[in-house]
ZAMARGU-4260 file (C-alpha; in steps of 0.2 Angstrom, whole numbers, plus 5000, padded with zeros to 4 digits):
<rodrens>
0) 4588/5226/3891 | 4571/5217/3890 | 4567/5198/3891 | 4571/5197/3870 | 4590/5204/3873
5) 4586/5220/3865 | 4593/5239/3873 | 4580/5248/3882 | 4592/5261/3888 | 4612/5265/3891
10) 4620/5280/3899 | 4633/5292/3891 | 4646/5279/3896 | 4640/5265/3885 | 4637/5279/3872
15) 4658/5284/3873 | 4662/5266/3876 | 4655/5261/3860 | 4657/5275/3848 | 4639/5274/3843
20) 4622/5286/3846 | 4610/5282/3859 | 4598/5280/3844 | 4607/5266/3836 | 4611/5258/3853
25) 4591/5256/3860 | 4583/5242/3853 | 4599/5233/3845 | 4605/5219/3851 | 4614/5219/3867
30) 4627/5204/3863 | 4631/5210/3845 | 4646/5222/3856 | 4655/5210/3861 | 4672/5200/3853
35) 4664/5185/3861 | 4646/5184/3858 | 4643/5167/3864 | 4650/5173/3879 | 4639/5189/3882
40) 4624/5177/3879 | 4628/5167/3892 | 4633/5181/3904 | 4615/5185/3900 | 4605/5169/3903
45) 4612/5167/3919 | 4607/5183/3925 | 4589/5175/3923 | 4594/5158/3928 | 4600/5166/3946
50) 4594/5182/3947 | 4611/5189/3946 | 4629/5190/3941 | 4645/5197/3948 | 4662/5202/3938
55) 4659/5193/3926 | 4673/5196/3913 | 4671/5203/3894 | 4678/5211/3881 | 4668/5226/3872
60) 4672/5232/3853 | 4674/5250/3850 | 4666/5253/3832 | 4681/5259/3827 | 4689/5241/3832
65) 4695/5249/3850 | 4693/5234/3864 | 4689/5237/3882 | 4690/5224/3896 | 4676/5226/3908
70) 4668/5216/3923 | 4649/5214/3921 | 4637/5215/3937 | 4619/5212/3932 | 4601/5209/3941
75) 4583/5205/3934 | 4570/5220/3937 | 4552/5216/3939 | 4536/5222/3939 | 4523/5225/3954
80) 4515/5211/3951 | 4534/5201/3952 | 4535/5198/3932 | 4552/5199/3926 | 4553/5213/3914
85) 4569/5214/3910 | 4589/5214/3914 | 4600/5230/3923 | 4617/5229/3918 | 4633/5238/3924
90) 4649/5235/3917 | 4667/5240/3925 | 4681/5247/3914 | 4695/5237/3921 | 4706/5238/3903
95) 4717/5249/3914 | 4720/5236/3926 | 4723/5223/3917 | 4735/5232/3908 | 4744/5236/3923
100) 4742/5218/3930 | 4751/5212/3912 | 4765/5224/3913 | 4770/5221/3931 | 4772/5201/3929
105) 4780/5204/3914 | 4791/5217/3923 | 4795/5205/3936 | 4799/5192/3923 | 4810/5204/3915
110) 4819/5211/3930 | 4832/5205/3928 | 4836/5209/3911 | 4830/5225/3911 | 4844/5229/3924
115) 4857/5225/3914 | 4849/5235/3899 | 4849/5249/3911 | 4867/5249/3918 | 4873/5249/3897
120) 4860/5263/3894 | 4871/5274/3907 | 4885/5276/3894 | 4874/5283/3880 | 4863/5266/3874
125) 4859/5272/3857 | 4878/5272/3851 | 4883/5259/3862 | 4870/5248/3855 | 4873/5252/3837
130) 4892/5251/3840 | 4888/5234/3847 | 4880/5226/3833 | 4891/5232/3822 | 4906/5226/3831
135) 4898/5209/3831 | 4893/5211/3813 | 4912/5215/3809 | 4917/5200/3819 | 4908/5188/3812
140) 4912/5194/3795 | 4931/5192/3800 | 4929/5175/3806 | 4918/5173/3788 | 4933/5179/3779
145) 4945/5171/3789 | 4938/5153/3788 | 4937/5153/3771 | 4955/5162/3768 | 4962/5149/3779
150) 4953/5133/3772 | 4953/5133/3758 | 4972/5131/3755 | 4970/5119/3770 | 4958/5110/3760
155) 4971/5106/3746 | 4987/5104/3760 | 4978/5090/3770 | 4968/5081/3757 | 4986/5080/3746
160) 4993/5074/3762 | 4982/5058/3765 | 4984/5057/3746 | 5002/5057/3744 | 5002/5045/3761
165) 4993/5031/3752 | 5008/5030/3738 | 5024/5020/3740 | 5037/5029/3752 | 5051/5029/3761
170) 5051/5029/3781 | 5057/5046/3782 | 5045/5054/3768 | 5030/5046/3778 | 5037/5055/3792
175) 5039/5073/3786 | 5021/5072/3778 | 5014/5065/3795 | 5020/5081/3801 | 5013/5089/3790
180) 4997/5082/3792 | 4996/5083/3812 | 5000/5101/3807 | 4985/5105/3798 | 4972/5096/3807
185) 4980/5105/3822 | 4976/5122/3812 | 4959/5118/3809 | 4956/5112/3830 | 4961/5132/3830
190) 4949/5137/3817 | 4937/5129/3823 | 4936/5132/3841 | 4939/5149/3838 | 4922/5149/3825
195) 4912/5142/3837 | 4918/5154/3853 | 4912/5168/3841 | 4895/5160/3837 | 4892/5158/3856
200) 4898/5175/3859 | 4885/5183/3844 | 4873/5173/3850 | 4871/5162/3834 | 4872/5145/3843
205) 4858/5135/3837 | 4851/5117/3837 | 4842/5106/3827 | 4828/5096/3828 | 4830/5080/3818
210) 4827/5061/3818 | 4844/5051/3821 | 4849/5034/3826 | 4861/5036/3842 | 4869/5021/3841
215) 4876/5024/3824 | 4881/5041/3826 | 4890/5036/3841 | 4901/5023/3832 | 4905/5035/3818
220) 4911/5049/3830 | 4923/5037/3837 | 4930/5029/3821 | 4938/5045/3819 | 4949/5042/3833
225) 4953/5024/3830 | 4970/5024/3821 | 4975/5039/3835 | 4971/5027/3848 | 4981/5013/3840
230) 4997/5025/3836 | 4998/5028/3854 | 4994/5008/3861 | 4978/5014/3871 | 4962/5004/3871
235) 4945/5010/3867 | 4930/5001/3876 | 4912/5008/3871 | 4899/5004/3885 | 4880/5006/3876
240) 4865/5002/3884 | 4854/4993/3875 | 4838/5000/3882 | 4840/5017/3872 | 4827/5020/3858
245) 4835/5018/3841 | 4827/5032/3835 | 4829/5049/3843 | 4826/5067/3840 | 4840/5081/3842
250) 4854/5089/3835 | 4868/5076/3831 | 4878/5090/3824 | 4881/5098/3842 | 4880/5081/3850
255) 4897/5074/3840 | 4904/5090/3842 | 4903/5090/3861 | 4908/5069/3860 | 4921/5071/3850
260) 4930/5087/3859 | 4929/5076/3876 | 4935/5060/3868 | 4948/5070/3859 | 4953/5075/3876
265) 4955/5060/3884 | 4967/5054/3868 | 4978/5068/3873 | 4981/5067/3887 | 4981/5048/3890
270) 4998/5040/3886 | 4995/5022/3895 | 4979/5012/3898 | 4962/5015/3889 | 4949/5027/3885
275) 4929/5024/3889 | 4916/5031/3880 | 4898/5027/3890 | 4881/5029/3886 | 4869/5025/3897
280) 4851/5028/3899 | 4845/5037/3914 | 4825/5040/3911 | 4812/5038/3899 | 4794/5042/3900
285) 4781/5044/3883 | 4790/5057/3876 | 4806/5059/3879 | 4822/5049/3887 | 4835/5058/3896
290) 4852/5051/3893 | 4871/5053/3902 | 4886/5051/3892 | 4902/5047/3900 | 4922/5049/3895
295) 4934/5041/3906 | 4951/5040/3903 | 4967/5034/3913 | 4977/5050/3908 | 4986/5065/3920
300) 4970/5069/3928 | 4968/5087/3933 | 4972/5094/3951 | 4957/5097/3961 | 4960/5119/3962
305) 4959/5119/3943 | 4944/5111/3939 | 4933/5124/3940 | 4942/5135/3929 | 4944/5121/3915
310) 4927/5126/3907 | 4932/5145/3906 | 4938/5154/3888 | 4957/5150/3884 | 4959/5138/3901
315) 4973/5125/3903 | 4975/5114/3920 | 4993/5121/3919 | 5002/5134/3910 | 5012/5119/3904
320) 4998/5109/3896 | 4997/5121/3880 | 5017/5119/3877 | 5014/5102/3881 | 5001/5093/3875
325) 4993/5108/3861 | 4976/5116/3859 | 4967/5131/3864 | 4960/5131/3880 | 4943/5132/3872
330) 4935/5115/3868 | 4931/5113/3886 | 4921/5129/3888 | 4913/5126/3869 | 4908/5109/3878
335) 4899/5120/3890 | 4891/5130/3881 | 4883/5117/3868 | 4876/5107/3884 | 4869/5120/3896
340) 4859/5129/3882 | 4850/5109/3879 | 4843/5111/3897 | 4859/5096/3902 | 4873/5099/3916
345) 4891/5094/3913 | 4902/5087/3926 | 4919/5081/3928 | 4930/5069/3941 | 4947/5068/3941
350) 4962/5062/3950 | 4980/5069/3946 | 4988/5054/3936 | 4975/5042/3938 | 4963/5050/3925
355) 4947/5059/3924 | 4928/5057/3920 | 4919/5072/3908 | 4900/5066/3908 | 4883/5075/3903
360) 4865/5072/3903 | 4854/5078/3888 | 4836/5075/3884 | 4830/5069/3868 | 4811/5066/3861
365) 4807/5051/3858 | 4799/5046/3840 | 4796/5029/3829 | 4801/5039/3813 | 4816/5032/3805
370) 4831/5042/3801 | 4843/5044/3788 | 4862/5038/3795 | 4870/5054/3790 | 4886/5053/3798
375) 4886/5033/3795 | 4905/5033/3785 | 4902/5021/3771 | 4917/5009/3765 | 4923/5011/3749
380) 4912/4999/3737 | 4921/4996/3721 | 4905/4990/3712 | 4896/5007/3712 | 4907/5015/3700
385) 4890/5023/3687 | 4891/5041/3695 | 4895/5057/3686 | 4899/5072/3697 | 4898/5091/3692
390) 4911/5098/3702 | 4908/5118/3701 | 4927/5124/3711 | 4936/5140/3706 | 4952/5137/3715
395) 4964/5125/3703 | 4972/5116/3717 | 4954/5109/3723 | 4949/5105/3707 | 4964/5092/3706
400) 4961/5085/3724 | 4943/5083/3719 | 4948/5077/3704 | 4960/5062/3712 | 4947/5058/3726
405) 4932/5056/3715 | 4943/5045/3704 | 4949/5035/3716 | 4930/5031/3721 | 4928/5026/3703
410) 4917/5039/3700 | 4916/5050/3682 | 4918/5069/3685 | 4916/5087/3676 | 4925/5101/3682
415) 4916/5120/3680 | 4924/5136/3689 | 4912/5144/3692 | 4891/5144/3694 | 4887/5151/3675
420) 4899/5137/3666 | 4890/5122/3680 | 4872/5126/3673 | 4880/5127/3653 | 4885/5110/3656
425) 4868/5105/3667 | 4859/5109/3651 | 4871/5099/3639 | 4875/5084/3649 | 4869/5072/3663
430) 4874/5069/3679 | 4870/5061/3695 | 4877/5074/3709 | 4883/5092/3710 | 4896/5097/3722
435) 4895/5116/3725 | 4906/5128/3730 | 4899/5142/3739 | 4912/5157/3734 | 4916/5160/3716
440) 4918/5174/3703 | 4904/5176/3689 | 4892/5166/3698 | 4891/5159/3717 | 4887/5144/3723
445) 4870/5152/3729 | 4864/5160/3714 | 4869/5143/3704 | 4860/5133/3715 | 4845/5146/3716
450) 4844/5146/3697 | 4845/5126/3693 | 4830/5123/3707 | 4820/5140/3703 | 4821/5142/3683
455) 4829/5125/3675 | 4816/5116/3691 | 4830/5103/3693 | 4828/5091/3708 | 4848/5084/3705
460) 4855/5082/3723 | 4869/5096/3728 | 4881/5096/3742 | 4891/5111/3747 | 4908/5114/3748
465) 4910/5128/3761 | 4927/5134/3770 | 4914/5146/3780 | 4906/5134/3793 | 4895/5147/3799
470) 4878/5147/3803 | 4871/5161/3793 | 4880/5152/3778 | 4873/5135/3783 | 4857/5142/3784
475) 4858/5149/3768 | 4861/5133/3759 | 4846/5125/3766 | 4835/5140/3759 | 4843/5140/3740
480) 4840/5122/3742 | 4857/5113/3743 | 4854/5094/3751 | 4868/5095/3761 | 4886/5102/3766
485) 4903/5098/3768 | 4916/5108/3778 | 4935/5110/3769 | 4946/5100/3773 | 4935/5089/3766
490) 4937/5073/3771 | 4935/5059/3757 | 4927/5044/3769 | 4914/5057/3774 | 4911/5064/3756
495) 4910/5046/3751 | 4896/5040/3761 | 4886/5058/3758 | 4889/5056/3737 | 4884/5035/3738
500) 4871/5042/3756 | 4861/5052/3744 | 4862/5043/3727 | 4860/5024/3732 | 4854/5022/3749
505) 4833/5024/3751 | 4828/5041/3757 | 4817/5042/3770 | 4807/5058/3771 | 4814/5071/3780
510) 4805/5073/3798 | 4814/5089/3804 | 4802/5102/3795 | 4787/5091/3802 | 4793/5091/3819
515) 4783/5105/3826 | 4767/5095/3819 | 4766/5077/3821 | 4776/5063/3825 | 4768/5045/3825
520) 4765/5034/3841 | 4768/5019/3848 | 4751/5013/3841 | 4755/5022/3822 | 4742/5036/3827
525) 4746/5055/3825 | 4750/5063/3840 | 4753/5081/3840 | 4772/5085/3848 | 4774/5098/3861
530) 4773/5115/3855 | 4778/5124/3872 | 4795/5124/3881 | 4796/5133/3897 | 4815/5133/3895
535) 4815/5151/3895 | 4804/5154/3905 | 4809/5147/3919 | 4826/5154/3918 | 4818/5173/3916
540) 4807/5168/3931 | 4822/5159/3940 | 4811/5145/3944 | 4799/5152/3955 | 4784/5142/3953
545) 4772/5157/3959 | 4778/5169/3946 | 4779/5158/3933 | 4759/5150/3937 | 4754/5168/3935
550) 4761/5170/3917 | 4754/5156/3912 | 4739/5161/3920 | 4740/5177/3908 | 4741/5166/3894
555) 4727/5157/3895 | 4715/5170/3901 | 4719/5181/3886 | 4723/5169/3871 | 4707/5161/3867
560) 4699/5179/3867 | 4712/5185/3855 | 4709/5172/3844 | 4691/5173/3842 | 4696/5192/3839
565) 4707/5189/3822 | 4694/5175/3818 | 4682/5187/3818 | 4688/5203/3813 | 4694/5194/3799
570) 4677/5188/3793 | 4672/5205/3795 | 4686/5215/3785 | 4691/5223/3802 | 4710/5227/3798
575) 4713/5239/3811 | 4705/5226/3825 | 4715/5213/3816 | 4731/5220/3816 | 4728/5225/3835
580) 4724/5208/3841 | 4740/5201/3830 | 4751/5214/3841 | 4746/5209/3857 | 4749/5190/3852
585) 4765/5190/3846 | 4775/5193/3862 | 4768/5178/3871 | 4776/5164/3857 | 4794/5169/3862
590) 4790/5170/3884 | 4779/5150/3879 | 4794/5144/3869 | 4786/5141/3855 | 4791/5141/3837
595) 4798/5158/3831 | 4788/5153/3815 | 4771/5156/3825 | 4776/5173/3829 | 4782/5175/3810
600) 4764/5173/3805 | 4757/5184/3820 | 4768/5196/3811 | 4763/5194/3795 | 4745/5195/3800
605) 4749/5210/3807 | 4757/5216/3791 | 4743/5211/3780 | 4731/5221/3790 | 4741/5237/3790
610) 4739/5234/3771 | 4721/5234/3772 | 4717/5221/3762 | 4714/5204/3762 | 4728/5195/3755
615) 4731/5178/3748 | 4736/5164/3763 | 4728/5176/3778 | 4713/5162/3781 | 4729/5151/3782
620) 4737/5158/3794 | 4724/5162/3806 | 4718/5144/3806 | 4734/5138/3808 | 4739/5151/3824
625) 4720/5145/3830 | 4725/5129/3830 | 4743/5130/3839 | 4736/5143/3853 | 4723/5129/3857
630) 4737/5117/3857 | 4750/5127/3869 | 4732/5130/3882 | 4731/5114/3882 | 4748/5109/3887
635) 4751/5124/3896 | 4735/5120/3908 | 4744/5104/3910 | 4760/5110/3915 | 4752/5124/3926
640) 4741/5110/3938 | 4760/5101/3938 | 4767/5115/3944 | 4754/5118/3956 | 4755/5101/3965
645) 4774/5107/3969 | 4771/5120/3980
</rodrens>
């Protein structure tokens, strides 16, 4: 090249490398072959600031969108006289060995899986996976078609129970319905152990992300148990420490469900004494606070070669216990398998007939959001009595239990069986709420809802009324839009406060769907939350802090080029360079713990340029994967010098 950055002359090499002539090469300009210009031109001015460089790393672009990694080696020539005339440069193609390099810490990372994949592919892989999946997808419909089977006339058998309890009756009726009662909420235990042990199993376990105020949702878990604990004379002492933020982000569903098996443990197997329920905080920093939770009761205890089997599938203490004292065997190892996953550790202590202690630690962000008390339970206030509810309910028993709760709230109601006659008597009347069942003839919950927020663009608040607790069905109610969900046997405290929780209380915005972006700070300012977790990655890794410095190491050195790829292949219509660069990103969200959304846009991206065409909401995209892959260097430089300073 000469002094103005123009070619004087290339080799054959150069020729290949780019895909262009020697004529078109000489005398254009040397920088414009490069997915990093800026880069290139100042590779360039330092070969005349020093006289020289060594392996200096680029990336050249093919002209038909082809990208080869090189290593630059340059020198200044000069004249006789010692005039610098120009530049010589010699680049290594190295693509091959950084690909290499690439796949054998990704290798390493995958190991471990990869050999299990490997001992199932012995016995024919292709029919054993597809026989896998859809033995899964079977099960899971099963369960689907089970809870909802089961539930539904479980719904109307309990919720007439607790209503035929509140009437005048003899000793001996009270009795026989108790029984019945106990009965039934023992059936749903079943159900729903059983659901969740299949979740776990498929691999459909998932938590939330949402603002919630612990305290609250601590009281409301154990006012469940209160008239339990009274029946058997125990007493129920709550130890909170007062230093816990009010506000914290998490999944409350999983975190009652993890309580609530516990304290439902204790109450079990505890005849005499009292039952505690501790929370207490263990470590807070900026961002988040780590918290343990404790139930200790003064029941039977477990003997000391049994407790490491109590967390396994269908495992007692005894083989007694089950003809004694009732259950499954599964709520312990559910327990399990909703903390571990959290990045928390579950222990227990026990001592045969003087009690045990079931506590666990789990981290929660920490965030000056409020939060909406969704599992506060609400007393019954006889002066809101102005709400009309649309019940849409098939089945005629449910129809007269939600008929005798709603009016025993003093609320007016409407009854349609099914979707189709709901919206007929959206369009002619008014009302205030809509509670939706999800499985009807005609017209389903989902389509119902669908059309009222799609084509009559109604805003009016819906709960569902699901015996399928599952998470695909859950999920599924969010993306029709339903505000929110209740499980048959519906319980009429907790439909209460969600009706009079949505209708009458101030709603705070909802935070969860913002949680990837901002949160605000102490001082009110927007601060950007964490978009890596290195959950999974340390687990692929198993800790090492070597290999897991050179991923990261990966990351970094490849994502800020890749970027400034679909930036500018974008710009300059380059599809097929587009879609390559989306490719090679979309791996790295999934190893970096980040967001499956980013790697739904990668994807998309990727889509659009197989397309050929510049579609609506691209510029979007790539600005907002931009700005998230800046975000994750950042945090993931920090967390690489942090992991440094271990070693």
């Amino acid at each position: 090249m000469n002094t103005e950055g123009k070619i004087t002359d290339v080799n054959q090499a150069t020729v290949n490398i780019t895909g262009l002539d020697r004529g078109h090469l000489i005398n254009s300009d040397f920088f414009s072959y490069f997915t990093e210009k800026q880069k290139a031109h100042e590779v360039y001015q330092e070969v005349f600031e020093k006289g020289s460089v060594a392996d200096s790393p680029l990336t050249l672009r093919h002209k038909e969108g082809k990208l080869t990694d090189v290593l630059f080696n340059g020198s200044v020539y000069k004249d006789d006289k010692g005039n610098v005339l120009g530049v010589v440069i010699v680049a290594r193609d190295v693509t091959e060995q950084n690909r290499i390099a690439s796949e054998l810490i990704e290798a390493r990372v995958f190991a471990e899986l990869a050999t299990e994949i490997a001992e199932e592919a012995k016995i024919n892989a292709e029919n054993a996976t597809i026989i896998a999946e859809n033995a899964v997808k079977a099960k899971q419909q099963f369960l689907s078609n089970m809870s909802h089977e089961i539930r539904t006339p479980m719904n109307a058998i309990i919720g007439f129970t607790k209503v035929v309890l509140k009437t005048d009756l003899t000793e001996k009726q009270k009795e026989y319905l108790n029984a019945i009662k106990i009965s039934g909420d023992a059936l749903i235990v079943l159900i729903n152990d059983i659901l969740d042990l299949a979740k776990v199993d498929a691999g459909k376990m998932t938590f939330e992300k949402t603002p919630f105020k612990m305290k609250s949702s601590v009281s409301a878990m154990l006012h469940l148990f209160e008239t339990k604990i009274q029946e058997k004379n125990l007493k129920l002492i709550t130890e909170y420490d007062s230093k816990i933020p009010e506000v914290l982000v998490g999944d409350p569903v999983r975190l009652h469900q993890i309580v609530l098996n516990l304290v439902s443990n204790a109450v079990k197997f505890t005849t005499t004494g009292k039952i505690t329920v501790s929370v207490h905080l263990l470590h807070e920093d900026d961002d988040k606070v780590v918290i343990e939770f404790a139930v200790i009761d003064t029941g039977i205890g477990i003997p000391e070669e049994k407790i490491g089997k109590i967390f396994e599938n269908f495992q007692q203490a005894s083989s007694g216990t089950s003809r004694i004292y009732g259950g499954t065997g599964l709520g312990l190892a559910i327990v399990k398998q909703l903390v571990e996953p959290q990045g928390g550790n579950i222990r227990v202590r026990s001592t045969v007939n003087e009690g045990s202690t079931f506590s666990f630690t789990l981290s929660f962000q920490k965030t000056n959001a409020d939060a909406e008390l969704e599992n506060e339970l609400l007393e019954l206030d006889t002066e809101i009595k102005n709400i009309k509810v649309l019940v849409v309910e098939d089945i005629p028993l449910n129809q007269l239990l939600m008929k005798t709760l709603l009016d025993d709230f003093g609320f007016s109601r409407d009854i349609a069986e099914n979707g189709k006659i709901a919206i007929d008597k959206l369009k002619e009347n008014d009302y205030d709420i809509i509670l939706m069942d999800l499985q009807m003839p005609e017209m389903n919950g989902f389509e119902a809802t669908e059309y009222i927020r799609t084509t009559m663009n109604s805003k009016i608040p819906i709960i569902a009324l699901t015996a399928d607790v599952t998470t695909v069905d859950l999920a599924k109610c969010k993306a029709v839009g339903m505000n929110d969900y209740l499980a048959k046997p519906v319980d009429e405290r907790l439909l209460y406060s969600k009706i009079v929780g949505i209708l009458k209380k101030p709603k705070l915005e909802k935070l969860s769907a913002k949680l990837n972006e901002t949160i605000e700070d102490t001082n009110s300012k927007e601060k950007k939350i964490k978009c890596i977790d290195l959950i999974y990655l340390n687990q692929r890794t198993k800790s090492n802090p070597t290999l897991m410095m050179e991923m990261i190491s990966l990351y970094l050195s490849q994502t800020p080029s890749l970027i400034n790829t679909l930036k500018q292949s974008l710009q300059d219509k380059n599809w097929q360079l587009l879609g390559a660069a989306a490719h090679k990103m979309i791996p790295s969200f999934a190893i970096m713990g980040m967001n499956s959304n980013f790697e739904n846009m990668a994807k998309k991206i990727q889509e659009f340029a197989i397309a050929q065409e510049k579609l609506e909401g691209i510029d979007d995209l790539v600005l907002q994967l931009e700005e998230i892959c800046l975000q994750a260097c950042q945090e993931l430089q920090e967390e690489f010098n942090i992991i440094k300073k271990t070693i």
